[in-house]
N, C-alpha and C positions, 0 to 999 in steps of 0.2 A: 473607588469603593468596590468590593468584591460582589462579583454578580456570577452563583451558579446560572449557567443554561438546559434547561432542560429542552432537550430538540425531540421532540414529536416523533412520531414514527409509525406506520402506519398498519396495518395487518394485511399478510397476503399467504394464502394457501399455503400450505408446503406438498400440499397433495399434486402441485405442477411438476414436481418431481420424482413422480412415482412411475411415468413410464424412462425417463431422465437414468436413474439407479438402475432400474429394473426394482421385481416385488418382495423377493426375497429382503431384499438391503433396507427397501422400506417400511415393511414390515417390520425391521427389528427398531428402526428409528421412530417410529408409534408405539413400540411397548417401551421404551424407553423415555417417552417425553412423559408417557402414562405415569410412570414409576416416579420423575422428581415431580411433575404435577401433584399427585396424593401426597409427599413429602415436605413439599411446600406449604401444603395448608392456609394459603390464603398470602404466602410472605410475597415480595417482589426479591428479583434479580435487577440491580443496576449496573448496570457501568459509567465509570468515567474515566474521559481522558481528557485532551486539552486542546481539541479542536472538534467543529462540525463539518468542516470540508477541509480538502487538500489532505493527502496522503492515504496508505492503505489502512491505518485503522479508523478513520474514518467510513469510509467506503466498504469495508468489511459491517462495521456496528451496524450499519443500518436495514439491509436486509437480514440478517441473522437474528435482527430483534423483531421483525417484521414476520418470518415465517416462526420463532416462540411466541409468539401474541397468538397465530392462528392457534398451538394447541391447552390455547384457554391457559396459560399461563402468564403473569402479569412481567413484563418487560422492561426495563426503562433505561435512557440513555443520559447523564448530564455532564458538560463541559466544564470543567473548571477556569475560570479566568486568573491572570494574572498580570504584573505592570512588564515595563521592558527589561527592567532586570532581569527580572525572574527569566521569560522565556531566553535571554539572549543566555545565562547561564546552564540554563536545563536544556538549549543545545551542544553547548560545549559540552554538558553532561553526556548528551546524546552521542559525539562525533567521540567520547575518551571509552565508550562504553564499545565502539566500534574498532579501536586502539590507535585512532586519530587524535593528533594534537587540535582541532578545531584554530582556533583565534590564538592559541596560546596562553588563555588565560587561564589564572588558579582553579585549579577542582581539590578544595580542601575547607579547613574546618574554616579560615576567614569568609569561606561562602553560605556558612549553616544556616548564622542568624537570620538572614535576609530568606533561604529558601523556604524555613519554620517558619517565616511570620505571612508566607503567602501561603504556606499547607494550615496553616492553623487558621488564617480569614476563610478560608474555603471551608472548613472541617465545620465550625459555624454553622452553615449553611447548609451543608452536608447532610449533617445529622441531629437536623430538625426534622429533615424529610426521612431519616432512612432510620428504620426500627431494629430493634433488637432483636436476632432471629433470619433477616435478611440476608441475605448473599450479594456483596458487591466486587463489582472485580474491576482491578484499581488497571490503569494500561499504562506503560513504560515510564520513564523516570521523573517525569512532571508530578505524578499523582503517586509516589512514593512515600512521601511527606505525610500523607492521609493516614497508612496502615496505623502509626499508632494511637492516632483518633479513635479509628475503626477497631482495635483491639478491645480500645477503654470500654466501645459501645453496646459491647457484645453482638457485634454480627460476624456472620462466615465470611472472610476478606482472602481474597485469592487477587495476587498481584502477576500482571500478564506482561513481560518484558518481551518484545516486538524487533530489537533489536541484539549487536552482538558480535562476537570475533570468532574466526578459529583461530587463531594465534593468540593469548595471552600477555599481554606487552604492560611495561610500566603504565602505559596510559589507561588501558584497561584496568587495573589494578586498582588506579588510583581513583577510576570511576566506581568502583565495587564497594573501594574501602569505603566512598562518600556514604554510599547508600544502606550498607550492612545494618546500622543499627535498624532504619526501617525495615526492612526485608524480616526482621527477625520476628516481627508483629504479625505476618503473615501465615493464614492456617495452608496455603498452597502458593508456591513460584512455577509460572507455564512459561516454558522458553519453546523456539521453534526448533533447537536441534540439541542433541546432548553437548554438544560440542562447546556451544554458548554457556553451559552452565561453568559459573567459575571457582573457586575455590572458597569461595569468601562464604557460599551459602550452604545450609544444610538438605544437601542432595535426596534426605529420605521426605525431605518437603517439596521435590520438585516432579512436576509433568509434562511432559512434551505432547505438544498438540500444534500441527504447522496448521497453517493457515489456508482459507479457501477464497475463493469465488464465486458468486452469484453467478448462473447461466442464463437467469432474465431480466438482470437489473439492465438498466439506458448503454451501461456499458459494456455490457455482454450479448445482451440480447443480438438474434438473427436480426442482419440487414444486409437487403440485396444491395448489389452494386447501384443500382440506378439511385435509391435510397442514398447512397454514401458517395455517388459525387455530386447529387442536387446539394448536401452539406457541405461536402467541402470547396464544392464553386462559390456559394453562398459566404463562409465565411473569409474566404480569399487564401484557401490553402491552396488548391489549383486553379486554373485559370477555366473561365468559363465559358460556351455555355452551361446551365445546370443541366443538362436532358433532359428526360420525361419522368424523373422521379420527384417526387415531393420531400423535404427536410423533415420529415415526422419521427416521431419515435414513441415509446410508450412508456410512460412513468411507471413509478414503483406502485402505484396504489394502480395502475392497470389503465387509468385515462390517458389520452393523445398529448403527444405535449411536439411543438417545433421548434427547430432554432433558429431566433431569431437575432443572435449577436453576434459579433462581423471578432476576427480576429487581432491580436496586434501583431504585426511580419514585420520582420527585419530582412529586406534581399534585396538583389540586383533585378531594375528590370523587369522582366514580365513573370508570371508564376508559372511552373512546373503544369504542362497539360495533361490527361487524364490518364492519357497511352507512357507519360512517362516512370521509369520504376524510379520507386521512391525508398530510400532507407528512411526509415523512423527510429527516435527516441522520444517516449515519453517518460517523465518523472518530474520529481521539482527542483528548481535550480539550487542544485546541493552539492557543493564541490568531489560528496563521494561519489554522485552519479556519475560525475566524470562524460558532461557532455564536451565541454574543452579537447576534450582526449579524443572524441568518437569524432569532432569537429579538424583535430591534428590528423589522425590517422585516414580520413577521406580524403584530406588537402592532401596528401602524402600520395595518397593512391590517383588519385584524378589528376595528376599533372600533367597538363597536355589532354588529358581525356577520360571522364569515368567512364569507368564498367559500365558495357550495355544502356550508354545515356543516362545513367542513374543520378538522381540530385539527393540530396542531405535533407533531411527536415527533424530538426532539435525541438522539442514541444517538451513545453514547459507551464505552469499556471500564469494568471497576471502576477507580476510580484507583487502587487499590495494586496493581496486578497488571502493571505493564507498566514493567519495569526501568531502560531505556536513558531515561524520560521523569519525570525528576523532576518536572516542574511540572504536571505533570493532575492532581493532585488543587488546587493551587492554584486553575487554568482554573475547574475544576469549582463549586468552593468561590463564587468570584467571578460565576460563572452561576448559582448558586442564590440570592446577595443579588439581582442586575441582579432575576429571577424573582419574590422576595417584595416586590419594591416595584413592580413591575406592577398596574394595578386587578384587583380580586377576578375581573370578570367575563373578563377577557383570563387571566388565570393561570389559568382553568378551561378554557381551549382549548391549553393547552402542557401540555405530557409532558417532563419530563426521566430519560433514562432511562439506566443505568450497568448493561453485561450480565457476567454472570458470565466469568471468563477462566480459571478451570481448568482446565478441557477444552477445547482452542482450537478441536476440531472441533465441537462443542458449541456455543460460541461462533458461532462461525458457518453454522452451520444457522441458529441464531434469527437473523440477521444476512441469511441469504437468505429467510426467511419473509418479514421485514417489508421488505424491498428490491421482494420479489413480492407484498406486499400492499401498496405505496404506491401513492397518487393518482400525486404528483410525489415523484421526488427531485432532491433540491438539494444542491450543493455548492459553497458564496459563499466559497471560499477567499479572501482574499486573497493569497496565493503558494500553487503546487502545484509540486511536480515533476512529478510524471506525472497523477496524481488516477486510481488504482486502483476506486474505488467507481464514478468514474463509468463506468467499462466495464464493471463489472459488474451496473450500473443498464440498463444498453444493451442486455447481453447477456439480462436476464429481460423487455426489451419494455417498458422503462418510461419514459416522456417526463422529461427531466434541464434540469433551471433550474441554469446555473452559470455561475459568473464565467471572464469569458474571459483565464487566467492560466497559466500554465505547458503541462504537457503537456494539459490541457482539452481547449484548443481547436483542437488537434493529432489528438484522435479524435473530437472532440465537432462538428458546424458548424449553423451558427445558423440556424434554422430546416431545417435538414433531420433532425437527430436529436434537436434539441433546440431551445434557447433558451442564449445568452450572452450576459450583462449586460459591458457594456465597462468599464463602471467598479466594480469590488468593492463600494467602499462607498456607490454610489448605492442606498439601501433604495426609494427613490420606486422607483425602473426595476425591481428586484428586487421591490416589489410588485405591482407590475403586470402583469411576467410571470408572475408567477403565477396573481394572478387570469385572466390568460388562459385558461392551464393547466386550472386548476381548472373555468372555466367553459365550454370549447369542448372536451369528450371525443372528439369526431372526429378533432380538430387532434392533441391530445395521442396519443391512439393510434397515430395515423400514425406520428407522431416515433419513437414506441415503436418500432415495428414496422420502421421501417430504422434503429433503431439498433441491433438485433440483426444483423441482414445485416451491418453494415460492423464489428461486431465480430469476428464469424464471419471476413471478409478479411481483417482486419488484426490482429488482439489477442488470438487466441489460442496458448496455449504453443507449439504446432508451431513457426510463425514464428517466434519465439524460440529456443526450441533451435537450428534451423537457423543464428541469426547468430553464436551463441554456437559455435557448433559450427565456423562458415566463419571467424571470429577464431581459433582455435586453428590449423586448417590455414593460415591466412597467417602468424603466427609462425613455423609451422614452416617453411614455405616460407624465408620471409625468414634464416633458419639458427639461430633458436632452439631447435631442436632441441627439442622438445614430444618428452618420455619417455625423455632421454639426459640424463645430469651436464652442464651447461656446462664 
């Protein structure tokens, strides 16, 4: 049976942000929320997409709808569900959209019926709760199927695609052609770079608006050292004792929250201790992430010895906890064989690690501990749409090795915040900036240290809200009437 979720959300100042920006910037994002607030006239703004945790737009909706609640404007969030079909197609959709073959399977019209008959049980549901005059904004290729519900409905429908290539390839294509007649129900398409937008859609209906981060969500929020290895002794990422800091951190709505669930590891032997450097990846077991690669490319480099004593740690969600992604526990499964056929002495420098998702604030507090305890983080995607961790790698001061793909290299630039490998799957070049990394801490920290500044300009929520927010006053403008019946 079709079940929308509507996931709760909670209200929290945006005014924590005002010495954050500086005044001038926030100043202009208060006459701005003033302006579609009066234009709304009483409507809501929803979203939906097709999960409540695991991945960036998840993790993105929640705060962003939390600081538009505070300025008295009504917010809301709901999940569309769907069976196994459905999601194990609308990843393939996902991975052809990227110009990846995924599984190999058809992305064409024998897949409609079945995609329409779960856009249309959802629509149902949908638009019982959502009125005519409202603004919903539909997020990547799951919630496609909707716009021509949403059309029927008369509400303002702005479709947010999250994903994307710069190269153009048949499989690309053939993802495009799937979705064109939906797309075409849409009064706005937001992609994160021009580069994404493809040929298939009508580019005087598109807007570019890249993506941000929260600076006081569980997962970004400051925490000192002591804070971040009481956590990660606790869940068994390092070896312990905890020291003198306590596992706390502070939820979205501002109360105390700790952690109290233990990790699943996969290693040799004792766990990596507190003084040792650690390379991190975090994302979810997605063959584009390309942990496999980042897993070749240190086996490569550490033979006989890693850089500066440094160990691997691959972090990844539990695999049953993250709905919309059929195939992570497959990735996972497939990363633990690559792993047991490693020699003994390289398998005792890798960590595979799979974090509790429960608590998704939980979740990621240990996610920013070990983000704030890496040497280097890495992210060797082979395709990215935006690559959320790396600005969150940025944003805690920490020097980022990643492939130059998608929106990467859009907030990431080579050798000023980081290091970018041109090629994904060169592991030679990808070892070796590493070993850089690892072994010139001056270099490395620099990097650190302005990639927090140019996250601070450019990737924090403020900015966001503001585009999202100057998108709805242009609709309106244009005579869509944002909070009137069409």
């Amino acid at each position: 049976m079709t079940h929308l979720e509507e996931v709760q959300v909670g209200v929290q100042s945006i005014d924590r942000y005002r010495d954050v920006i500086g005044q001038e910037r926030f100043a202009e994002l208060e006459a701005t929320a003033d302006d579609v607030r009066s234009r709304l006239s009483g409507r809501v703004i929803w979203n939906v997409n097709s999960t409540a945790r695991g991945g960036g737009v998840a993790e993105m909706l929640r705060p962003m709808l939390s600081y538009v609640r505070s300025t008295n404007i009504d917010a809301r969030w709901l999940v569309m569900s769907g069976n196994e079909e459905f999601f194990r197609f609308t990843k393939r959709l996902h991975h052809a959209l990227h110009g990846s073959a995924g599984d190999g399977s058809p992305v064409d019209e024998s897949r409609r019926a079945a995609y329409d008959k779960v856009s249309e049980d959802n629509a149902h549901e949908l638009f019982a709760l959502v009125e005519p005059g409202d603004v919903v904004i539909f997020h990547d290729p799951q919630t496609a199927g909707l716009l021509p519900h949403a059309k029927r409905a008369n509400v303002t429908a702005i479709w947010r695609c999250h994903v994307g290539t710069d190269t153009l390839n048949a499989e690309a294509h053939q993802g495009w052609e799937f979705l064109k007649p939906y797309l075409e129900c849409a009064d706005r398409l937001v992609f994160s770079r021009h580069e994404y937008v493809p040929p298939e859609v009508d580019r005087s209906r598109v807007k570019i608006i890249q993506p941000a981060i929260d600076a006081f969500s569980p997962k970004n929020q400051d925490m000192d050292d002591a804070t971040a290895q009481s956590i990660l002794s606790y869940t068994g990422i390092i070896e312990g004792p905890p020291g003198a800091g306590r596992r706390v951190f502070y939820r979205e709505d501002g109360s105390p929250g700790r952690v109290d669930r233990h990790a699943d590891i996969i290693r040799m032997g004792r766990a990596p201790t507190w003084d040792t450097p650690l390379v991190v990846q975090v994302s979810r077991w997605d063959p584009l992430k390309d942990h496999e690669g980042v897993m070749e490319a240190f086996a490569q480099l550490a033979d006989g010895r890693a850089p500066a004593g440094s160990e691997l740690v691959l972090v990844g969600p539990n695999v049953h906890s993250v709905a919309d992604d059929p195939e992570g526990e497959d990735v996972f499964r497939s990363m633990e064989e690559s792993w047991r056929a490693l020699p003994h002495g390289i398998r005792n420098m890798i960590n595979l690690v799979c974090l509790p998702m429960t608590d998704a604030e939980e979740n990621a507090a240990i996610v920013n501990a070990l983000q704030r305890h890496a040497t280097v983080v890495a992210q060797k995607s082979l395709q990215e749409g935006f690559g959320l961790t790396v600005t969150e790698a940025m944003w805690k001061g920490r020097p980022v090795l990643a492939s130059r793909v998608g929106g990467i290299q859009d907030q990431l630039r080579h050798e000023q915040e980081g290091l970018l490998i041109d090629d994904a799957r060169d592991l030679e070049a990808f070892g070796k900036s590493l070993e850089r990394l690892l072994e010139d801490p001056e270099f490395a920290n620099k990097l650190g240290e302005c990639g927090r500044e140019r996250v601070r300009d450019n990737y924090l929520v403020p900015r966001l809200l503001q585009e999202y927010a100057q998108l709805i006053i242009e609709l309106d403008k244009e005579g869509h009437r944002v909070g009137e019946p069409a």
